[in-house]
PyMOL Python script that loads the backbone (N, CA, C, O; Angstrom):
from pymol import cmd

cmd.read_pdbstr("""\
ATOM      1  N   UNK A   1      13.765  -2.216 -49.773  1.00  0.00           N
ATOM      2  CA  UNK A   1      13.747  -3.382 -48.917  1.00  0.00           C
ATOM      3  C   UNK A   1      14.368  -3.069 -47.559  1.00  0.00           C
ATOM      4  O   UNK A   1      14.011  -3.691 -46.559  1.00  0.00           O
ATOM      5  N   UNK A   2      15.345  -2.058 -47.513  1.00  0.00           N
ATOM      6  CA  UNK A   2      16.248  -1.840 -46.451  1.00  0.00           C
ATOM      7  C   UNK A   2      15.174  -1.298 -45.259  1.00  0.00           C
ATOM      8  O   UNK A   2      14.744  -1.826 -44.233  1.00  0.00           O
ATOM      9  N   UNK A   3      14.940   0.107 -45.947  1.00  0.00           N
ATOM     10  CA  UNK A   3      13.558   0.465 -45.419  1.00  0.00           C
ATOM     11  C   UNK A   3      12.236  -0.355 -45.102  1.00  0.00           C
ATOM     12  O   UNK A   3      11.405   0.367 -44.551  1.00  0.00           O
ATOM     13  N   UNK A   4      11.991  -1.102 -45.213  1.00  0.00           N
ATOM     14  CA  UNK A   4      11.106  -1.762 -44.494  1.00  0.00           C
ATOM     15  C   UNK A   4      11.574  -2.987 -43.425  1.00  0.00           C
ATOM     16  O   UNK A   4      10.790  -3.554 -42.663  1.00  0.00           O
ATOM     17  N   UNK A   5      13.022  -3.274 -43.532  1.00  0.00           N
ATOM     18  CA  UNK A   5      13.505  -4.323 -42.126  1.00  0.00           C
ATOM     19  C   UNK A   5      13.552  -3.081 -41.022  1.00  0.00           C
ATOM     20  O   UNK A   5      13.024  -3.233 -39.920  1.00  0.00           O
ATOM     21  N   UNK A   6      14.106  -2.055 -41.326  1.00  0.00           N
ATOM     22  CA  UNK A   6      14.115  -0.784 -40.350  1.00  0.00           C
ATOM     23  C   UNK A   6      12.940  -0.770 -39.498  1.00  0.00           C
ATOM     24  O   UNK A   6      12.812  -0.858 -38.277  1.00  0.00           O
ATOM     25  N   UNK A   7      11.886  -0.600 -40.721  1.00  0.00           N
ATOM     26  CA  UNK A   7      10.429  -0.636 -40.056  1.00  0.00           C
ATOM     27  C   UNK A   7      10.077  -1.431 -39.160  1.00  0.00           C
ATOM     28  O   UNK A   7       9.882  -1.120 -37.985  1.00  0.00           O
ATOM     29  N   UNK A   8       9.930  -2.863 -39.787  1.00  0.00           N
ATOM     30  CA  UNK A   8       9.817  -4.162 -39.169  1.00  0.00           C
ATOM     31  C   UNK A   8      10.551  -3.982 -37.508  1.00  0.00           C
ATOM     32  O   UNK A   8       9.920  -4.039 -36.453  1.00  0.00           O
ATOM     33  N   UNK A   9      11.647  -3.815 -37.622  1.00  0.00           N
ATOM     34  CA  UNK A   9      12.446  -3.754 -36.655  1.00  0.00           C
ATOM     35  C   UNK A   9      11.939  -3.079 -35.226  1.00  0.00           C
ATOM     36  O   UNK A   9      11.688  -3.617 -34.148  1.00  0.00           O
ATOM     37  N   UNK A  10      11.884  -1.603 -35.665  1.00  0.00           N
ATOM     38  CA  UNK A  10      11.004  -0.659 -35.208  1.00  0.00           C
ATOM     39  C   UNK A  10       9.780  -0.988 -34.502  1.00  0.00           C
ATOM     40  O   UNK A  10       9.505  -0.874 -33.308  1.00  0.00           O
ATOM     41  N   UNK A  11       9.077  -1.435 -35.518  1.00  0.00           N
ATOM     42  CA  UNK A  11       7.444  -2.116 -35.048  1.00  0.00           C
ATOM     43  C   UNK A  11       7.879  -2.915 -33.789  1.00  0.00           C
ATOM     44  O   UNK A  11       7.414  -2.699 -32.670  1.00  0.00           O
ATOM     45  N   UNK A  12       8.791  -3.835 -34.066  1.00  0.00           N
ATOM     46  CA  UNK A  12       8.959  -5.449 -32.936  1.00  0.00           C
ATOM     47  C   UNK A  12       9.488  -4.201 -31.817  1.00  0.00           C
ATOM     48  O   UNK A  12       8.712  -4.051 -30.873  1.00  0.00           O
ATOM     49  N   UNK A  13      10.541  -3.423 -31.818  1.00  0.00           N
ATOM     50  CA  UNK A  13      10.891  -2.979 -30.012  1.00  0.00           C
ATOM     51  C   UNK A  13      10.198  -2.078 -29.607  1.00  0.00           C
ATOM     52  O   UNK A  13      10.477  -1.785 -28.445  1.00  0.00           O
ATOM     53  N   UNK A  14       9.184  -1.329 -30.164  1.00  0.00           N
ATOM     54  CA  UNK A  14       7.818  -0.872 -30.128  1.00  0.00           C
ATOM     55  C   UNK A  14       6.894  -1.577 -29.102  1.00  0.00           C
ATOM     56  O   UNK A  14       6.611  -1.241 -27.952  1.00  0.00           O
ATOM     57  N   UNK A  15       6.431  -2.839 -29.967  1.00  0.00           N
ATOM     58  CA  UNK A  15       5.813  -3.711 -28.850  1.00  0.00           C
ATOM     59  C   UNK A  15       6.447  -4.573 -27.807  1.00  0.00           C
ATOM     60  O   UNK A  15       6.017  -4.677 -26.658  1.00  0.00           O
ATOM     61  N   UNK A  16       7.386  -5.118 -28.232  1.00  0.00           N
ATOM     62  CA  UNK A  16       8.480  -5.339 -26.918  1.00  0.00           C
ATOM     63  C   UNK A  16       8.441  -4.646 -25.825  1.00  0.00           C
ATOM     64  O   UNK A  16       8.121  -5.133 -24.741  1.00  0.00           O
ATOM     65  N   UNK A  17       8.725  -3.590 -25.984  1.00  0.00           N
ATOM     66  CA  UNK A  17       8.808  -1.800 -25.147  1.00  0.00           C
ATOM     67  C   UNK A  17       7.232  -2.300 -24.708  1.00  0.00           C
ATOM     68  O   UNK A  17       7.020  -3.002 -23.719  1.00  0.00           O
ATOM     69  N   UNK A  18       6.405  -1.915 -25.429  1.00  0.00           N
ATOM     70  CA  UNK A  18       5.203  -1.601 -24.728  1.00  0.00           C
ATOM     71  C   UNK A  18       4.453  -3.128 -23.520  1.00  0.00           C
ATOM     72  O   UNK A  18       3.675  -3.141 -22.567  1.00  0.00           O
ATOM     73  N   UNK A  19       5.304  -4.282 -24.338  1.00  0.00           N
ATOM     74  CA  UNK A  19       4.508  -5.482 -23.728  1.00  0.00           C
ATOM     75  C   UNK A  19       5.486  -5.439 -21.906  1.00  0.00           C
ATOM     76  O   UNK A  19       4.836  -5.683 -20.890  1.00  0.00           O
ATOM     77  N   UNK A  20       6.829  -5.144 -21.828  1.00  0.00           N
ATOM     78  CA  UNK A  20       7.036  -4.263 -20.976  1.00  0.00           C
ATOM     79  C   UNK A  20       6.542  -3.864 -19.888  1.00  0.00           C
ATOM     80  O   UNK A  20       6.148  -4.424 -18.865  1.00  0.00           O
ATOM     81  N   UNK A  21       6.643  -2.432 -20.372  1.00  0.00           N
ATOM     82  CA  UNK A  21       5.955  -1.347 -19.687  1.00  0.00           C
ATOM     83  C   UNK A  21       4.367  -1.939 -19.095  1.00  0.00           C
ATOM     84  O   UNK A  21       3.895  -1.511 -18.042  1.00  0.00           O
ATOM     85  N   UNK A  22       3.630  -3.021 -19.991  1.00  0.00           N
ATOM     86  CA  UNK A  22       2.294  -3.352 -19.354  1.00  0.00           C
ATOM     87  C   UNK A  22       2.661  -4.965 -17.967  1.00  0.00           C
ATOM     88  O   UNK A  22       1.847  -5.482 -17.203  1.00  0.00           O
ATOM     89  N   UNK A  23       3.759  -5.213 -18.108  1.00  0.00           N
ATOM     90  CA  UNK A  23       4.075  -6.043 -17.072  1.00  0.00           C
ATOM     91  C   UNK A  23       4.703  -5.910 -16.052  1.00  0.00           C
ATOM     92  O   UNK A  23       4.972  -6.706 -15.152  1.00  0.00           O
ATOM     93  N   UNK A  24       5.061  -4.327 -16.290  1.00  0.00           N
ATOM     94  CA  UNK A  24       5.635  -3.449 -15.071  1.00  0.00           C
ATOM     95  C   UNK A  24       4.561  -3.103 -14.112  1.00  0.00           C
ATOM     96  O   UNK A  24       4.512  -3.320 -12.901  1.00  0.00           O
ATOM     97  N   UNK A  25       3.736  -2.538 -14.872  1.00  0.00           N
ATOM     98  CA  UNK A  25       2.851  -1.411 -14.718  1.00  0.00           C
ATOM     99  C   UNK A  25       2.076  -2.814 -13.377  1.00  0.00           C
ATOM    100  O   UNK A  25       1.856  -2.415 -12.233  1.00  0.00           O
ATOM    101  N   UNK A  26       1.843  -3.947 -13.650  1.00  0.00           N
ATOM    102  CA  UNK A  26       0.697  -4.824 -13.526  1.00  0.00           C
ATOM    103  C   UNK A  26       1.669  -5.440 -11.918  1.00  0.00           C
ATOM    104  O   UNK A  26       1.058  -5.661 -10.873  1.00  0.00           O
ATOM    105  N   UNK A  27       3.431  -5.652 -12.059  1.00  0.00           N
ATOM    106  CA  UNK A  27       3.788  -5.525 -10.937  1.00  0.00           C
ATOM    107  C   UNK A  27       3.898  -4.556  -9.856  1.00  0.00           C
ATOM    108  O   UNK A  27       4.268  -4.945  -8.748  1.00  0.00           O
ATOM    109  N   UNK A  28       3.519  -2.924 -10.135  1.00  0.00           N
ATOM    110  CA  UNK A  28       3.367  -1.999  -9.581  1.00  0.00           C
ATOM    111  C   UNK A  28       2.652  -2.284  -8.603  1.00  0.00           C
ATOM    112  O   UNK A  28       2.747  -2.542  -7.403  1.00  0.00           O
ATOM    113  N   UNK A  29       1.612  -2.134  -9.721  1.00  0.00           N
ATOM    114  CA  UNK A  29       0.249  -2.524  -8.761  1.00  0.00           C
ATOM    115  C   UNK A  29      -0.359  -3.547  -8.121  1.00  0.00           C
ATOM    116  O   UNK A  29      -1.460  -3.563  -7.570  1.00  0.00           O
ATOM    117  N   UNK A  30       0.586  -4.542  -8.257  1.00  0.00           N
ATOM    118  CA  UNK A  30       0.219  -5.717  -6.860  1.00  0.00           C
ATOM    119  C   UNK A  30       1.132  -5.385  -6.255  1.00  0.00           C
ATOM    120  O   UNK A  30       0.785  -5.836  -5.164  1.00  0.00           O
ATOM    121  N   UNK A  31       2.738  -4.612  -5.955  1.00  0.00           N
ATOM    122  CA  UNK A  31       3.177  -4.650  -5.419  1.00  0.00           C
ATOM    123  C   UNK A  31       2.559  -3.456  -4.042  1.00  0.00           C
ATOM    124  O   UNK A  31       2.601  -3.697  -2.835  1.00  0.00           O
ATOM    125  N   UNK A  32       2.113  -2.403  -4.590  1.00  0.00           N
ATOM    126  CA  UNK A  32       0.910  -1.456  -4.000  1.00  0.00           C
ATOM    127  C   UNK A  32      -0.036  -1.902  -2.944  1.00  0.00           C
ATOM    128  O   UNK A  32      -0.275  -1.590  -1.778  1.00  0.00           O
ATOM    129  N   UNK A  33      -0.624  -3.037  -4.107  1.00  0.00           N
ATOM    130  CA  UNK A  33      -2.048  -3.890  -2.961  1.00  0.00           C
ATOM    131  C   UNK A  33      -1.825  -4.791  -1.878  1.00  0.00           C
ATOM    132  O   UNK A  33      -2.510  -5.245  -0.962  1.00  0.00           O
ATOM    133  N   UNK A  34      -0.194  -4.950  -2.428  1.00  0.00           N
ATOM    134  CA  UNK A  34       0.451  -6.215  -1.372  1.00  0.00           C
ATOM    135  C   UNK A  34       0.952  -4.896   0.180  1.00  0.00           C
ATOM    136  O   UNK A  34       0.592  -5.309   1.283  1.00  0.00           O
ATOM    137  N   UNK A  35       1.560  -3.750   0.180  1.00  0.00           N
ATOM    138  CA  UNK A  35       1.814  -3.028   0.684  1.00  0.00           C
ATOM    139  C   UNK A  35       1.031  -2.032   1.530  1.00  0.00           C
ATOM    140  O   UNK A  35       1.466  -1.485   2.544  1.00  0.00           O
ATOM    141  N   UNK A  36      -0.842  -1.767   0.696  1.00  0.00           N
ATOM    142  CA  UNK A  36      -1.733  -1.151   1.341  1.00  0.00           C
ATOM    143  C   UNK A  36      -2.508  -2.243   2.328  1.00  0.00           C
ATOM    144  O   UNK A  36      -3.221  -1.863   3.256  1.00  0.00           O
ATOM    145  N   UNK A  37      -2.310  -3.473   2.055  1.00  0.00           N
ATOM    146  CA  UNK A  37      -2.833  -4.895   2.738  1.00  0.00           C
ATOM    147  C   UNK A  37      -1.834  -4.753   3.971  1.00  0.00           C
ATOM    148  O   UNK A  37      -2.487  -4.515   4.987  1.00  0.00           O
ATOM    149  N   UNK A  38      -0.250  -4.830   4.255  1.00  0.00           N
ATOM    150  CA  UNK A  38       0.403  -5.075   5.142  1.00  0.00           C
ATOM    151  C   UNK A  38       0.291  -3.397   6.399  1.00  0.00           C
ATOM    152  O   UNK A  38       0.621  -3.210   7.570  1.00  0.00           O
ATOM    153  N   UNK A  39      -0.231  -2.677   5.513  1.00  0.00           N
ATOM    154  CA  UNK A  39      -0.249  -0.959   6.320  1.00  0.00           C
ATOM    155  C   UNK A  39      -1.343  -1.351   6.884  1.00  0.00           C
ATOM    156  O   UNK A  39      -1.301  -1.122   8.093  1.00  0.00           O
ATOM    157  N   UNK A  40      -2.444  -1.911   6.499  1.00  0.00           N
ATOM    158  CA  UNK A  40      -3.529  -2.237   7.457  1.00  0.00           C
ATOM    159  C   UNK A  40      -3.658  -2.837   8.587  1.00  0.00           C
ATOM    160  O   UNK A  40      -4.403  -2.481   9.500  1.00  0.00           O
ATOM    161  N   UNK A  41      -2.511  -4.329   8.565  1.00  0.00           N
ATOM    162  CA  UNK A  41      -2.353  -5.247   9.389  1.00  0.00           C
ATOM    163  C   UNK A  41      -1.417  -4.629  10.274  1.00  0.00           C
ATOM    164  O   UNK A  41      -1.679  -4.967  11.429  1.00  0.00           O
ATOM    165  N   UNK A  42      -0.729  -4.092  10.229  1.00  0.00           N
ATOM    166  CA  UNK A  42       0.166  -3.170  11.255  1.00  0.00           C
ATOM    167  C   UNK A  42      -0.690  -2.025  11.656  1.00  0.00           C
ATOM    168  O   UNK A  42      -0.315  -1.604  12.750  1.00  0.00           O
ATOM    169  N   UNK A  43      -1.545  -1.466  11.253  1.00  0.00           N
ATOM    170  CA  UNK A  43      -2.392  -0.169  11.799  1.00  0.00           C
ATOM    171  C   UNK A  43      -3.350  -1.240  13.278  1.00  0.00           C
ATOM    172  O   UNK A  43      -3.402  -1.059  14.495  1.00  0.00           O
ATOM    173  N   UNK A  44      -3.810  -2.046  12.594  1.00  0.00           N
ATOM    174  CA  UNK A  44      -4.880  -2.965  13.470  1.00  0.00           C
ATOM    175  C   UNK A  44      -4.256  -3.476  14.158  1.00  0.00           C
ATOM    176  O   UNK A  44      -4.799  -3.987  15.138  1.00  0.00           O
ATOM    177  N   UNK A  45      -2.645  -3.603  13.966  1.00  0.00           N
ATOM    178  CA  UNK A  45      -2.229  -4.484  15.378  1.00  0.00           C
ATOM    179  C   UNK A  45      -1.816  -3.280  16.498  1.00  0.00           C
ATOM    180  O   UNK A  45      -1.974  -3.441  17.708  1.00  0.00           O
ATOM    181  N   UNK A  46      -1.303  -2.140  15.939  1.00  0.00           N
ATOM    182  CA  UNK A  46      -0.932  -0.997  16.706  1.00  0.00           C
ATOM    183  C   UNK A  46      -2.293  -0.868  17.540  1.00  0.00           C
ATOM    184  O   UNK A  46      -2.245  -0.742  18.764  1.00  0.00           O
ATOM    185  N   UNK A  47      -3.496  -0.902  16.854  1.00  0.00           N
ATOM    186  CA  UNK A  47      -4.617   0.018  17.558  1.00  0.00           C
ATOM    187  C   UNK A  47      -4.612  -1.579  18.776  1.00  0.00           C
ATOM    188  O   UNK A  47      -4.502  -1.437  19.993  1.00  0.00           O
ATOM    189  N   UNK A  48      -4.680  -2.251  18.449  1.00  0.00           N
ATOM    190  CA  UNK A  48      -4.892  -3.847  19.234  1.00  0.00           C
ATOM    191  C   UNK A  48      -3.990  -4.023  20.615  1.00  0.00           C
ATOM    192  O   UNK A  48      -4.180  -4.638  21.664  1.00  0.00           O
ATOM    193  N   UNK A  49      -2.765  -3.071  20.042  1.00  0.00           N
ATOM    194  CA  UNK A  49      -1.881  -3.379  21.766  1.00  0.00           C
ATOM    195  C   UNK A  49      -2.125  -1.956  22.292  1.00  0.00           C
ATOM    196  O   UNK A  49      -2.009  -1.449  23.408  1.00  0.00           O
ATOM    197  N   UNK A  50      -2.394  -1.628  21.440  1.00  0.00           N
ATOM    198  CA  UNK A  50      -2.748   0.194  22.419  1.00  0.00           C
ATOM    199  C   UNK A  50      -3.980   0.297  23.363  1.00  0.00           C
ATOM    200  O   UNK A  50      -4.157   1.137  24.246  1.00  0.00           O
ATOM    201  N   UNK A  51      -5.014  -1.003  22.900  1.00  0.00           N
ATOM    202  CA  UNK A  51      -6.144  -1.543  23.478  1.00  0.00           C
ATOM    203  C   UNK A  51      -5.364  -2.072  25.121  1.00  0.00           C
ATOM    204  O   UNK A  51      -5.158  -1.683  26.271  1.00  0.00           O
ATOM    205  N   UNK A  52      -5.160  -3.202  24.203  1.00  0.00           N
ATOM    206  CA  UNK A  52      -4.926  -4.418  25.761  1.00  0.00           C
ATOM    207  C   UNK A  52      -3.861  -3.954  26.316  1.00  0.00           C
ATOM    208  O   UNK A  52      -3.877  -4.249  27.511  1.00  0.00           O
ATOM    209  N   UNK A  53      -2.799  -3.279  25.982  1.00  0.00           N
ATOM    210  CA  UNK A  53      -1.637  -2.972  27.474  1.00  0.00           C
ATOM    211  C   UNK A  53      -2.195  -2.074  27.503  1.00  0.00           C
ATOM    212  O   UNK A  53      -1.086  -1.742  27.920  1.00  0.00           O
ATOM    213  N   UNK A  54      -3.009  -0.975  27.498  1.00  0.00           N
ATOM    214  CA  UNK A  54      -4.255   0.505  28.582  1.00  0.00           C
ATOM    215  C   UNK A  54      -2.601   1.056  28.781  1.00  0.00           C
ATOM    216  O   UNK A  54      -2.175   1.360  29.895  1.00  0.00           O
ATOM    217  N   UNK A  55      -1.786   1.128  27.577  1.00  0.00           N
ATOM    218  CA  UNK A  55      -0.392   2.125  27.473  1.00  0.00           C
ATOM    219  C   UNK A  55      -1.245   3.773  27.893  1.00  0.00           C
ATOM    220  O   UNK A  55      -2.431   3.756  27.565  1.00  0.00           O
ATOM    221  N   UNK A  56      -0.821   4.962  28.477  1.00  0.00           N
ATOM    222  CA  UNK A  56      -1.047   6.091  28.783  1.00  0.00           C
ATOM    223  C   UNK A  56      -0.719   6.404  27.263  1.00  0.00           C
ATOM    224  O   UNK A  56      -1.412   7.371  26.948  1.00  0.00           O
ATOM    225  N   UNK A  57      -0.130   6.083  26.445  1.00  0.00           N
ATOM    226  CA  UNK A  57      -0.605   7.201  25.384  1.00  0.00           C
ATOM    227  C   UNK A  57       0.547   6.133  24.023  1.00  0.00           C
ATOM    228  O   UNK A  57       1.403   5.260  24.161  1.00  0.00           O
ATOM    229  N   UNK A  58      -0.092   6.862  22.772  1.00  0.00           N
ATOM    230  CA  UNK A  58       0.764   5.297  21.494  1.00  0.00           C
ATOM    231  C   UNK A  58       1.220   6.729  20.973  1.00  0.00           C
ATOM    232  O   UNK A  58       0.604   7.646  21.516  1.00  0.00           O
ATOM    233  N   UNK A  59       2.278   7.157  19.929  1.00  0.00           N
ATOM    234  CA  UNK A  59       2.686   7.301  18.499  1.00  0.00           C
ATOM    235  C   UNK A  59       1.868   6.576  18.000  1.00  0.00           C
ATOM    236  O   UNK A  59       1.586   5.383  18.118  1.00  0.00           O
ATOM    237  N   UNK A  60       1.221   8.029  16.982  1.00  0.00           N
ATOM    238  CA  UNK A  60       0.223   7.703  15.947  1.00  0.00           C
ATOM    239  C   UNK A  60       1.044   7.716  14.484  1.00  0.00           C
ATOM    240  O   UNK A  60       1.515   8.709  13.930  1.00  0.00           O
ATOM    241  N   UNK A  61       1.080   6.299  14.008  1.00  0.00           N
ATOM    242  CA  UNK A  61       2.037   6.361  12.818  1.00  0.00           C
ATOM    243  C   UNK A  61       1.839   6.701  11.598  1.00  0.00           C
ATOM    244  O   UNK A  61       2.395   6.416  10.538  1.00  0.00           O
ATOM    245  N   UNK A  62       0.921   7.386  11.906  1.00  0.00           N
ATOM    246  CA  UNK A  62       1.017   8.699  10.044  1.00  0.00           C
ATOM    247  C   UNK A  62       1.170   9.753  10.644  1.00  0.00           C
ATOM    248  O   UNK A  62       1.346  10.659   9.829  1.00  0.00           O
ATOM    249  N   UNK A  63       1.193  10.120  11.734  1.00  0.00           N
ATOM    250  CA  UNK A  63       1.037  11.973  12.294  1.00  0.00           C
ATOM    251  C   UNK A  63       2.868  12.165  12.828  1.00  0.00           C
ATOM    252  O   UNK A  63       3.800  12.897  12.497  1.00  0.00           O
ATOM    253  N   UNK A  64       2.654  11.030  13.821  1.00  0.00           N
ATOM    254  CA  UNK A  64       3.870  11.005  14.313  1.00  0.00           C
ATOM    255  C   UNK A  64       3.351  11.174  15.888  1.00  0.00           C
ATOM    256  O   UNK A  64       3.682  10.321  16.711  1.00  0.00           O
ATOM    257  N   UNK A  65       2.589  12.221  16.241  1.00  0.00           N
ATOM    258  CA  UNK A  65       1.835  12.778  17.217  1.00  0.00           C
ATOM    259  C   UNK A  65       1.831  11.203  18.145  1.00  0.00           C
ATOM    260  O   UNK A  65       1.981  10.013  17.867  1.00  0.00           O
ATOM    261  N   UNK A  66       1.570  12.004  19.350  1.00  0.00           N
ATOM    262  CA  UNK A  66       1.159  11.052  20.643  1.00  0.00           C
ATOM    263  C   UNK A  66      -0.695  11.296  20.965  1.00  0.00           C
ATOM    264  O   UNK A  66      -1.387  12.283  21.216  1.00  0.00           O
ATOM    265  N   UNK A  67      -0.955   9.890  20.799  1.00  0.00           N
ATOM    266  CA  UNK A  67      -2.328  10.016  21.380  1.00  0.00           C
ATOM    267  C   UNK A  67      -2.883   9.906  22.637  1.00  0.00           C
ATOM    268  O   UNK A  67      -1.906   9.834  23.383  1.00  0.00           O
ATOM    269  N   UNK A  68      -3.665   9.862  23.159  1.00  0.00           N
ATOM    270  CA  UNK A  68      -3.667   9.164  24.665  1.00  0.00           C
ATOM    271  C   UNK A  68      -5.336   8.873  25.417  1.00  0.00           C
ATOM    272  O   UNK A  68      -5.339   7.676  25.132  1.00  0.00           O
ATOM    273  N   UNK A  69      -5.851   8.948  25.688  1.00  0.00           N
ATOM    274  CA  UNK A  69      -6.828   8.074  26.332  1.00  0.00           C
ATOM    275  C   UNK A  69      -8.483   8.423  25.637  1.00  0.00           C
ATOM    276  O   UNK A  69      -9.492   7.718  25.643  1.00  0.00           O
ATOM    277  N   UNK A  70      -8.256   9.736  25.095  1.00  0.00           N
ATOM    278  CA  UNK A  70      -9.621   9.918  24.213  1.00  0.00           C
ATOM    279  C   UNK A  70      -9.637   9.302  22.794  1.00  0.00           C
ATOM    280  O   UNK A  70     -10.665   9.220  22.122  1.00  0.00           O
ATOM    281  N   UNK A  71      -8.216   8.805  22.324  1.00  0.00           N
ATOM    282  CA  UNK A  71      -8.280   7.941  21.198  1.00  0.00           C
ATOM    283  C   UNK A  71      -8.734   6.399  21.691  1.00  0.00           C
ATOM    284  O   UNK A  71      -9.614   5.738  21.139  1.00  0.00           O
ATOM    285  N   UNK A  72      -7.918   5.958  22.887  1.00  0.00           N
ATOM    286  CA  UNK A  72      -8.695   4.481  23.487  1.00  0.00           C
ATOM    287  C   UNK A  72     -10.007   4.260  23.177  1.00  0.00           C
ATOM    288  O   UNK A  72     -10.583   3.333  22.608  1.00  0.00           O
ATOM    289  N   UNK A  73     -10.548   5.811  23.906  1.00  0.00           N
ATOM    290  CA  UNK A  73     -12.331   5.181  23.840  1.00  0.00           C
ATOM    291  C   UNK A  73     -12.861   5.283  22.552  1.00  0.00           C
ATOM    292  O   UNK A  73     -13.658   4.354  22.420  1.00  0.00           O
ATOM    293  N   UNK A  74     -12.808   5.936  21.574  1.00  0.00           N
ATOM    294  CA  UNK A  74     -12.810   5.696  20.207  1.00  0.00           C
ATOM    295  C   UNK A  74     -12.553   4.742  19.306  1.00  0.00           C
ATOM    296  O   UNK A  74     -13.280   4.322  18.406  1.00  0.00           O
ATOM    297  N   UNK A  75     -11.047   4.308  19.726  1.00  0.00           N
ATOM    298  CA  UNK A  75     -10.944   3.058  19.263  1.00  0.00           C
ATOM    299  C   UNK A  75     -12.648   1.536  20.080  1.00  0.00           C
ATOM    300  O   UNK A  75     -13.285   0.663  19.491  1.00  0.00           O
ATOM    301  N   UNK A  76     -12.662   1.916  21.240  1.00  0.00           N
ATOM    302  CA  UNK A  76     -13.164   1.120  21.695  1.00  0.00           C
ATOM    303  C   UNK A  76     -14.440   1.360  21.211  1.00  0.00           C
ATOM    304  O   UNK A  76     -15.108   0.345  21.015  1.00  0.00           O
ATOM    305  N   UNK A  77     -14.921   2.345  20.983  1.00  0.00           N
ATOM    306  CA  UNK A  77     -16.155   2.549  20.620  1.00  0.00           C
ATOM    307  C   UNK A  77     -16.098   1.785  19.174  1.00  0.00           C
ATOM    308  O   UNK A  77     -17.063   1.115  18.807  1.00  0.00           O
ATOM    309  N   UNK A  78     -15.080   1.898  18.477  1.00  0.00           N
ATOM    310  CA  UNK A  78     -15.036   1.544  16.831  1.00  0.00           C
ATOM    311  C   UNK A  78     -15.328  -0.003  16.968  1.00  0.00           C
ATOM    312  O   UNK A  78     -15.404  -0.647  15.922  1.00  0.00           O
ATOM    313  N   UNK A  79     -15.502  -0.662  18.197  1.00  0.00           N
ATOM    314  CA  UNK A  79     -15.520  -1.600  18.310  1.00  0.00           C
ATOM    315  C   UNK A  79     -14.800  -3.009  17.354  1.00  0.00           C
ATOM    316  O   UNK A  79     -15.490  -3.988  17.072  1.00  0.00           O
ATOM    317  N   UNK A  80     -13.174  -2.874  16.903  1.00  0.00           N
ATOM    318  CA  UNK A  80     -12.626  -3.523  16.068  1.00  0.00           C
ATOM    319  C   UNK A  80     -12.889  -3.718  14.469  1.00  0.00           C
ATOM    320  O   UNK A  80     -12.404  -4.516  13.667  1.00  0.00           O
ATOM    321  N   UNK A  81     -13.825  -2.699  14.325  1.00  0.00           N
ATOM    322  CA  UNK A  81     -13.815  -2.947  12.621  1.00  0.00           C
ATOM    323  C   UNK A  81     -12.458  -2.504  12.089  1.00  0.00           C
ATOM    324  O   UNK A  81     -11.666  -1.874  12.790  1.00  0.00           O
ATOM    325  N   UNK A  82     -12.267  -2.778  11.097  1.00  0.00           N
ATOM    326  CA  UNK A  82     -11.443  -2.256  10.451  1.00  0.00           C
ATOM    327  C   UNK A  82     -11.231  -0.949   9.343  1.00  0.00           C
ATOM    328  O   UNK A  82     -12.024  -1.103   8.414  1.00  0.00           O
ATOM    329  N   UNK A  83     -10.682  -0.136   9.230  1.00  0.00           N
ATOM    330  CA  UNK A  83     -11.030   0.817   8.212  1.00  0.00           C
ATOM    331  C   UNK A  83     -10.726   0.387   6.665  1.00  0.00           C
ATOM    332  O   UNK A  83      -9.577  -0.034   6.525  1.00  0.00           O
ATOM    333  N   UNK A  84     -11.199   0.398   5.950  1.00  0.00           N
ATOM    334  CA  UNK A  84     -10.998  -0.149   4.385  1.00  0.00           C
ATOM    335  C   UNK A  84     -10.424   1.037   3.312  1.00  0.00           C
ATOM    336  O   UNK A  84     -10.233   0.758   2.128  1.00  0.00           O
TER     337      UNK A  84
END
""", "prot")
cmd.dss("prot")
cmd.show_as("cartoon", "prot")
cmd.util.cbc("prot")
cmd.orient("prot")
């Protein structure tokens, strides 16, 4: 009898554990989609004032690098889509 409350026991923080780990896992990943959503809206606003103030040159914020007037016309050519 002893042996099987052990079991029992076992079984329950087993799925406990696992029910968990699947409500982690599920905040991960909106916390991800919420984060690849806000990298976008800051990429599009960067490219947006690098447009309208005609700045001589932006920090490109994944390189680090400075861009300068052959990225403008590119951007301008991209004509505001967005990248997905």
């Amino acid at each position: 009898m002893m042996s099987t409350e052990r079991l029992n026991e076992s079984s329950d923080r087993i799925k406990d554990s696992r029910r968990t780990m699947l409500e982690t896992e599920e905040l991960g990943v909106s916390i991800l989609q919420d984060l690849h959503q806000q990298r976008q809206s800051l990429l599009h606003a960067n490219d947006t004032v690098f447009l309208l103030l005609k700045v001589p040159y932006r920090l490109h914020l994944l390189t680090g690098k400075f861009e300068g007037k052959d990225e403008r016309k590119r951007l301008m050519r991209k004509g505001g889509r967005k990248n997905k």
